[in-house]
C-alpha positions in Angstrom: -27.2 37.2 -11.3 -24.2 35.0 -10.3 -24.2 31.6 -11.6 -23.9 28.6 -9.0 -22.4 25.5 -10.1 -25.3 22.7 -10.2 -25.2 21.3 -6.4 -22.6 23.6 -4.9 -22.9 23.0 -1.8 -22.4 26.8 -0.4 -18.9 27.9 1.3 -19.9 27.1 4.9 -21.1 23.0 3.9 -17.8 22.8 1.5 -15.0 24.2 3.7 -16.6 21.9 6.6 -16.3 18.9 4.0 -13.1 19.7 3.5 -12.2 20.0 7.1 -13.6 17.0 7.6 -11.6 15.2 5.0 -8.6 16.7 6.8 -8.8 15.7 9.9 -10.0 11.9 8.5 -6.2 11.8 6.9 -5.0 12.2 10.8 -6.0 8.9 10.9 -3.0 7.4 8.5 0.8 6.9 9.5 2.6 8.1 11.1 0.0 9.6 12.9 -2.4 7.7 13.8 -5.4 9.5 15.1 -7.8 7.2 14.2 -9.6 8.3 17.5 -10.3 11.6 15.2 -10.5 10.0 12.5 -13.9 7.8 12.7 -15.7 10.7 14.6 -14.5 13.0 11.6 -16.1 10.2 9.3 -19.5 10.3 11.5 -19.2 14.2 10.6 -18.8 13.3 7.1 -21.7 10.8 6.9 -23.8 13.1 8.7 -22.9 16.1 5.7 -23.9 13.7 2.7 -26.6 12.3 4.4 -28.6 15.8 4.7 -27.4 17.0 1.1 -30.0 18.9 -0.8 -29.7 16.1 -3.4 -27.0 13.5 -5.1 -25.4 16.8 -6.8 -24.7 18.3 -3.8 -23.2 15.1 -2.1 -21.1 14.6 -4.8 -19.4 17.9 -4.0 -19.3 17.3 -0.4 -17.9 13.7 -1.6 -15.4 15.4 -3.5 -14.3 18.0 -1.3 -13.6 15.7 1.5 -11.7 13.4 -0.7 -9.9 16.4 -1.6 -8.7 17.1 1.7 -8.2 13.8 3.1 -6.1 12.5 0.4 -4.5 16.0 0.1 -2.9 15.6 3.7 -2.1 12.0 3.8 -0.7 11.9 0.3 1.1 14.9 0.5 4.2 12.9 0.0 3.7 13.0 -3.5 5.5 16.5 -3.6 8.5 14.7 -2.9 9.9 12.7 -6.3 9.7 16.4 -7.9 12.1 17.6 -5.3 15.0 15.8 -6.2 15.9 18.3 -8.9 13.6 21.1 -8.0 15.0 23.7 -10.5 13.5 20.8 -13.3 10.5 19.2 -12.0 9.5 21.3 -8.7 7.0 23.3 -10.0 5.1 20.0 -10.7 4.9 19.1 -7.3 1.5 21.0 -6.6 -0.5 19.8 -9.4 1.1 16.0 -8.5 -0.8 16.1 -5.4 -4.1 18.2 -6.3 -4.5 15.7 -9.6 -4.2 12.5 -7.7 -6.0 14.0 -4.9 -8.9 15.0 -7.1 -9.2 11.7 -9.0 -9.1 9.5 -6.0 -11.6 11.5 -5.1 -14.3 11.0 -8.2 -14.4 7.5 -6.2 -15.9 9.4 -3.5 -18.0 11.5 -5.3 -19.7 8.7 -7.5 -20.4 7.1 -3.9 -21.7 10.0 -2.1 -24.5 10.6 -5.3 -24.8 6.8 -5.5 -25.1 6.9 -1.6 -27.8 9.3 -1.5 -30.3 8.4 -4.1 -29.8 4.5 -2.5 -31.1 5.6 0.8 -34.4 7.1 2.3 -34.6 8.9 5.7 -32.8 7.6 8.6 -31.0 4.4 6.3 -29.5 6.7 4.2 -26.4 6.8 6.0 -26.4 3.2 6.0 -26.1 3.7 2.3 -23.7 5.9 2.1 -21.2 3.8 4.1 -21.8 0.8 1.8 -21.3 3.0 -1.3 -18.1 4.6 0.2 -16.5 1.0 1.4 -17.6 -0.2 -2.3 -15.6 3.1 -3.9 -12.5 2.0 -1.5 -12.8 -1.3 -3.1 -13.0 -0.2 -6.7 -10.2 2.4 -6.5 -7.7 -0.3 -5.3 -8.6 -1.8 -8.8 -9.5 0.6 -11.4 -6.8 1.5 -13.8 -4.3 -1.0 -12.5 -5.3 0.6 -8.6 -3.9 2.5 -6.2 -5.5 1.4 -2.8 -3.6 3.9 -0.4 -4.7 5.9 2.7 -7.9 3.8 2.6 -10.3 4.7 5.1 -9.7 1.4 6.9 -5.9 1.7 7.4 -6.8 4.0 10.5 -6.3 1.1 12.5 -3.2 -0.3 11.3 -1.9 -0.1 14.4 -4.3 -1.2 16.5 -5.9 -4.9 17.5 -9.1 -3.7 15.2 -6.4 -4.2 12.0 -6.6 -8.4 13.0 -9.8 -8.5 11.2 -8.0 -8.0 7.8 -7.3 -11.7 8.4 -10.9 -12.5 8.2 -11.9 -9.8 5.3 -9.2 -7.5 4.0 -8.7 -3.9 4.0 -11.7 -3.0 2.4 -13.4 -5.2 5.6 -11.7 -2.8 7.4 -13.2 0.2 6.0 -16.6 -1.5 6.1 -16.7 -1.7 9.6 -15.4 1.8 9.7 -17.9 3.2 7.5 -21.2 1.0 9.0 -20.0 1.7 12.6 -20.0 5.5 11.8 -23.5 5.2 10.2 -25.1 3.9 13.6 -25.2 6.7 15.6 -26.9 8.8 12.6 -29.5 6.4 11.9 -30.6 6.0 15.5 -28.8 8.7 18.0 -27.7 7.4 21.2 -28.4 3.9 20.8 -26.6 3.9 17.5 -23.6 5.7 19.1 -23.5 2.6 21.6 -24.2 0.3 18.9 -21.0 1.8 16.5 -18.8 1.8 19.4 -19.4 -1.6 20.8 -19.2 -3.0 16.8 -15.3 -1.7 17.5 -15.3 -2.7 20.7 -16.0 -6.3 19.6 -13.4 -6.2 16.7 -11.1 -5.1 19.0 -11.5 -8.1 21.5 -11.5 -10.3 18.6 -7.9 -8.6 17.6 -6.6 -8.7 21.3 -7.2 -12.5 22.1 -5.6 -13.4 18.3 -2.5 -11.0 19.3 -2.7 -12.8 22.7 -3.0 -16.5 20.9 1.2 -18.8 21.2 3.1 -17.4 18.0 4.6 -20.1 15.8 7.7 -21.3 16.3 10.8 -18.9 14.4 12.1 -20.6 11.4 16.6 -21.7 12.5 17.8 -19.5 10.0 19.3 -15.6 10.2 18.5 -13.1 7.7 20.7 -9.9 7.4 18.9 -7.0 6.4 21.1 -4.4 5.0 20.2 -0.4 4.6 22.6 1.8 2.8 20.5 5.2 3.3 21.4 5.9 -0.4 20.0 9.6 -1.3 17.4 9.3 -4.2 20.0 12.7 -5.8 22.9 10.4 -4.6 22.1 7.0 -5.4 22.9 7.4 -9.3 25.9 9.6 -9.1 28.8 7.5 -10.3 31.6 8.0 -7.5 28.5 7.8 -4.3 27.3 5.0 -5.9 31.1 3.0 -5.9 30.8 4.2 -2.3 27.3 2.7 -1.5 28.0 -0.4 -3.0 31.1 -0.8 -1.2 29.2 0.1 2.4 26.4 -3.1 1.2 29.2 -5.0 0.6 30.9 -4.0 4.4 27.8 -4.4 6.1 27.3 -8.1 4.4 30.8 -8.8 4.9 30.6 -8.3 9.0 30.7 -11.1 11.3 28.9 -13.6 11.8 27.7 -14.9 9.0 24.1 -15.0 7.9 22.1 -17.6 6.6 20.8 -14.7 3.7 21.2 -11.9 2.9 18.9 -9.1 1.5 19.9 -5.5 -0.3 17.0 -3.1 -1.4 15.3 -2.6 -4.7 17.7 -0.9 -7.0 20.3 -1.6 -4.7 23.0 -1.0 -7.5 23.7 0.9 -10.5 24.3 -1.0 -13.1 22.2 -3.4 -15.0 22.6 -7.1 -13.8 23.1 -8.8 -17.5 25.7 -6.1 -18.4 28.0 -6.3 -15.7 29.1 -10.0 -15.3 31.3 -9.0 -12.7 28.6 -8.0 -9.9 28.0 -11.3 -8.7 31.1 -13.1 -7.9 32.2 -9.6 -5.6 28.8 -9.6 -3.7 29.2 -13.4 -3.1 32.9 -13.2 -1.7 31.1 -10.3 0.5 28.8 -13.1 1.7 31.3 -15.8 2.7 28.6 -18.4 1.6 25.2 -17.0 2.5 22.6 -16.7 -0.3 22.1 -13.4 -1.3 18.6 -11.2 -2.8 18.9 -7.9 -4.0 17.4 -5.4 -5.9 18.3 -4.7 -9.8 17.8 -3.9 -13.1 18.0 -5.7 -16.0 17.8 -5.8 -19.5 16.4 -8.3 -22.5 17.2 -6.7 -25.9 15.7 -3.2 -25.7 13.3 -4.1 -22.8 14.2 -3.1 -19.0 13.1 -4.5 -16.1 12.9 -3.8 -12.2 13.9 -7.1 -10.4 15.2 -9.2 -7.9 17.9 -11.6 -8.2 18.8 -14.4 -6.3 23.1 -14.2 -6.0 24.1 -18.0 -4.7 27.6 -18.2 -2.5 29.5 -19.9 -5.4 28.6 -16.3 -7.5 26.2 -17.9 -9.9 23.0 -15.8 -10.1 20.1 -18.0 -9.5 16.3 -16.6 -10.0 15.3 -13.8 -11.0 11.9 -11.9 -10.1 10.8 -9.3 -12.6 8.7 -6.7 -11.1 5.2 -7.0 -12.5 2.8 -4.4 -11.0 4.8 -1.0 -12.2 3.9 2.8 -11.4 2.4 4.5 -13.8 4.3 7.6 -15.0 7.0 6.7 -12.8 8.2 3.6 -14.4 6.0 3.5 -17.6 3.8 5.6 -19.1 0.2 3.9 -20.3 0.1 2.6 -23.8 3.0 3.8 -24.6 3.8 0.6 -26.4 0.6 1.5 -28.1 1.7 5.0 -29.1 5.2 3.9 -30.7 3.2 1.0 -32.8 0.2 2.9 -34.0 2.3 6.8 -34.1 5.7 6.1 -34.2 6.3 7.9 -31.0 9.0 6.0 -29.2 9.3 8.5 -26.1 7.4 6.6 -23.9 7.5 2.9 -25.3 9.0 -0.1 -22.9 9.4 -2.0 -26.1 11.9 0.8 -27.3 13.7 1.1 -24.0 12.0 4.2 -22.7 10.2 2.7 -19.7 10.4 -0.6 -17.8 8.9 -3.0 -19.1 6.1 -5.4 -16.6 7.6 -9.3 -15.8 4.9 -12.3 -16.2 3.5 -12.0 -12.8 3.6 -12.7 -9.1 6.1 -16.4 -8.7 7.3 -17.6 -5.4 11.1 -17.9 -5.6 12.7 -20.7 -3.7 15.6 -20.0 -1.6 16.1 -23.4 -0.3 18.7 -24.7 2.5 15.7 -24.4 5.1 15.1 -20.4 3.6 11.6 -21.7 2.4 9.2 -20.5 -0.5 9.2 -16.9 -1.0 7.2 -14.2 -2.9 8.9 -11.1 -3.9 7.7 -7.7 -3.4 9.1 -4.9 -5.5 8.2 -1.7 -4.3 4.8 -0.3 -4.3 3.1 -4.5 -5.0 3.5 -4.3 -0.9 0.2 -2.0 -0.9 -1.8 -4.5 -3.5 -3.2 -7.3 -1.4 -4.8 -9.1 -4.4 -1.3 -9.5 -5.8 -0.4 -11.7 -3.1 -3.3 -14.2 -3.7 -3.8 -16.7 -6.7 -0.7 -18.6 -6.3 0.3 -22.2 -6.9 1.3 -22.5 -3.6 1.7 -20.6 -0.4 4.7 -18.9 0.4 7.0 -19.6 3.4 6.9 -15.5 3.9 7.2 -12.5 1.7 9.8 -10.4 0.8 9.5 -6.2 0.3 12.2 -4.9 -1.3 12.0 -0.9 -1.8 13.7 2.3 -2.6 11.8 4.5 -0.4 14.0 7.4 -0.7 11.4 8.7 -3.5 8.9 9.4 -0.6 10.7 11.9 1.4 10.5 11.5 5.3 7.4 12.3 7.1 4.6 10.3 6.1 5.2 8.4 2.7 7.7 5.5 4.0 5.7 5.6 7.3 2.2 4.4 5.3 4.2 2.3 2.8 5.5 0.2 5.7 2.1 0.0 8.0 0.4 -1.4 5.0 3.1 -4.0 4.6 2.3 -4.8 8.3 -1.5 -5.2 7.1 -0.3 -7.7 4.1 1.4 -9.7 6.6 -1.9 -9.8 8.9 -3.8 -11.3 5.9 -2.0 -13.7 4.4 -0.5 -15.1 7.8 2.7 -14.7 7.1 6.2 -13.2 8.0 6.7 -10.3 6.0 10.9 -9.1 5.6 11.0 -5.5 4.3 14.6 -3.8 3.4 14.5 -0.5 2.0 17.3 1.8 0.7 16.6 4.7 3.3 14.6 2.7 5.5 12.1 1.7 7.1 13.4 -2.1 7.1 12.3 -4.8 9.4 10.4 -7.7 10.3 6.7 -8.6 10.6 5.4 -11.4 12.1 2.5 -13.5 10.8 0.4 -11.2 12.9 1.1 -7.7 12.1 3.4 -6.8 14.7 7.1 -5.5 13.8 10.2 -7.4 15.7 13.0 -5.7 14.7 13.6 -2.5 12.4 15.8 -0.4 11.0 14.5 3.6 11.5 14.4 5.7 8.6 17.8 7.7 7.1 19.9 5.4 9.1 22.7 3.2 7.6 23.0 -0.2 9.3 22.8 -3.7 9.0 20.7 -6.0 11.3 21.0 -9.6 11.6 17.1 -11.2 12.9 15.5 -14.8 13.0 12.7 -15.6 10.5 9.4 -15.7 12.3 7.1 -18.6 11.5 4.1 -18.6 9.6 0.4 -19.0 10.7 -2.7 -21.3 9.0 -3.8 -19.1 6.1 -6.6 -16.8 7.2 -10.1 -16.7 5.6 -9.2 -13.4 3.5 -6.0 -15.2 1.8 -8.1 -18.2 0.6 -11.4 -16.0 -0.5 -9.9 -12.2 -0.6 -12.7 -9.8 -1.7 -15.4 -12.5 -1.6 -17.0 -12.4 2.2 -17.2 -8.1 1.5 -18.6 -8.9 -2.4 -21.3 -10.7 -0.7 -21.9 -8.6 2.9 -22.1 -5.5 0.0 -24.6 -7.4 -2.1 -26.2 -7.8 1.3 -26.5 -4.4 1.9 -27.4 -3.6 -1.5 -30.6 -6.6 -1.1 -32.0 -4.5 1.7 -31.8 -0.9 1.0 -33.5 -1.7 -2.4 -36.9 -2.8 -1.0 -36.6 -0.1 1.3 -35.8 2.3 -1.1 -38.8 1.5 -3.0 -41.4 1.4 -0.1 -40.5 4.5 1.0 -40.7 6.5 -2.4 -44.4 4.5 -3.1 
């Protein structure tokens, strides 16, 4: 007799579960979909909620996850095709690992889900456990809170109620709307939709509300559209840095201006030289780029801030790294205890973390800023616990590792969603692109499309009151979950006495 694994769901339930997942990840940039997307999570909702038992929703959890993060994180595939004849068979298991450990989140909250619930509120449960796992994953070993459920509406009014709860509010209202119309049919449906309805009136009259008035300064945002196989090659890079160095020469002059993470070869501290060429570039505008550095043995992925008399003024280590891709965990750990160097920061092998998130001031009516290196652009909760608030914030990125059709797309939506919490201007200049401008509300000015070299010269929008998400974060959804969690208790336990 054939073995079944315990709470395999059957071919038919799974491959639906994974359809479902698939057409959820519609729903993420550049696409968009999110019109199949929250149907697709009813679908899903509905599957868990008539599992035989929490085994079998954890497989239905599972697969989903599998086929959701599977499409909108397919850009994985793409660091491992720079050199394909080295790393290219890798590329697979990149996306199928990450894609399979994202979704244990969904599994634990499709089991948790189910045995929370009874009868008709057991989809209610199931859409507080899977808003809970979205919350937890942008955490857990150091996070990685992208293509959640709640970006669907990125680009839509509903994404104004990050300003009131955050991403994971956003996936909330998702997941609790999409409950409804299981838990009581028609009148559910009605119910779901008009919950959306109503966040998308509240996000139409704050996009409607008088902006604040630009800040009198010009920034120049320059894109080189550097090659991730081209950037490091010794004669393109000379002729990269000398197209940054055209583009921030041009007429007229800026007030600042910005270059992109990385934006040249050689390390900062070593090459005393750098400065005093970029700020004859600048004819007497500030200038932030992208670079590396070094302290002893230690490396670092930073910003620096390039005054016009050639000094170099602040510098910004980067502080929430990439695991595997810029270090590799406890590897410090490994060299100490083993001996094995390989993979140890402290040994030069990996960069090494800076002290945390700092706002850098740029002064001469440039304002407070906090830099974002990279990938911090997708962490909202390293954009709270500040001294102070920042004027605006700054994404610097080399985006060239995420190919072209959907990984710099979703990088720079959720940038757009950073800027709608914290109400504030967000500047973003990446190597390849996508740069531009965000407004204090989400919505983009001015950009530079992807794979194009140019510069672009734009005013500094002006910043909002700080919203209820960037003064509490996580808070309001802690306590509406613990809400949640208070109800479906009692119910829980009256219906099983």
């Amino acid at each position: 007799m054939k073995r079944m694994r315990p709470g395999w769901p059957g071919g038919g339930q799974a491959g639906a579960a994974l359809g479902v997942g698939l057409v959820m990840a519609t729903g993420q940039a550049p696409l968009g979909f999110w019109y199949l997307a929250w149907p697709a999570l009813v679908a899903l909702l509905a599957l868990l909620s008539r599992a035989a038992g929490p085994g079998q929703a954890a497989w239905l959890g599972l697969l989903a996850a599998l086929g959701h993060f599977g499409l909108a994180l397919s850009w994985l595939v793409e660091p491992f095709l720079i050199d394909v004849a080295r790393h290219g068979w890798m590329a697979p298991f990149a996306v199928v690992l990450m894609a399979g450990g994202l979704g244990l989140f969904w599994a634990g909250a499709s089991a948790a889900g189910w045995r929370a619930g009874q009868g008709r509120w057991r989809p209610l449960a199931l859409a507080v456990a899977l808003a809970a796992a979205e919350l937890a994953r942008g955490y857990v070993l150091t996070g990685f809170p992208w293509a959640m459920i709640g970006h669907v509406w990125i680009d839509t009014p509903v994404a104004q109620v990050a300003a009131l709860a955050g991403p994971v509010g956003l996936t909330l209202l998702s997941t609790v709307s999409a409950a409804l119309p299981l838990m009581l049919g028609a009148a559910g449906l009605a119910a779901g939709l008009a919950l959306l309805g109503a966040a998308a009136t509240f996000g139409t009259l704050r996009l409607a509300a008088p902006d604040p008035a630009d800040r009198p300064v010009t920034l120049r945002l320059v894109q080189p559209d550097a090659a991730q196989q081209d950037k490091w090659d010794p004669d393109r890079a000379r002729m990269f840095f000398g197209r940054q160095l055209d583009y921030t020469a041009a007429a007229p002059r800026p007030d600042l201006v910005i270059w992109p993470e990385t934006a040249v070869p050689w390390l900062l501290d070593q090459s005393p030289e750098l400065a005093p060429i970029i700020a004859d570039a600048a004819g007497g505008a500030t200038v932030v780029l992208g670079v590396q550095r070094s302290d002893g043995l230690r490396y670092f992925n930073s910003m620096a801030v390039i005054a016009p008399d050639g000094r170099v003024g602040a510098v910004h280590d980067k502080h929430h790294l990439v695991p595997f891709g810029e270090y590799i965990p406890f590897g410090d750990l490994a060299s100490e205890w083993f001996g094995l160097t390989a993979f140890a920061a402290r040994d030069g092998n990996a960069y090494s973390a800076g002290p945390g998130p700092a706002l850098v001031d740029l002064g001469s009516g440039l304002g407070r800023v906090l830099p974002l290196i990279c990938y911090e652009a997708v962490f909202p909760q390293d954009l709270r616990g500040l001294p102070a608030r920042p004027d605006w914030l700054l994404a610097i990125t080399n985006d060239a590792w995420f190919g072209t059709l959907t990984g710099p797309y979703q990088h720079f939506a959720q940038a757009r969603l950073r800027a709608i919490e914290q109400g504030l201007p967000l500047v973003r200049v990446a190597n390849t692109g996508i740069s531009g401008v965000i407004d204090a509300r989400g919505r983009v000015r001015a950009l530079i499309p992807l794979d194009q070299a140019a510069w672009l010269d734009v005013a500094l929008p002006g910043e909002l009151p700080q919203p209820p998400y960037a003064r509490w974060g996580e808070l309001p959804v802690l306590l509406v979950l613990a809400g949640f969690a208070a109800v479906l208790g009692p119910i829980r336990l009256r219906n099983r006495a």
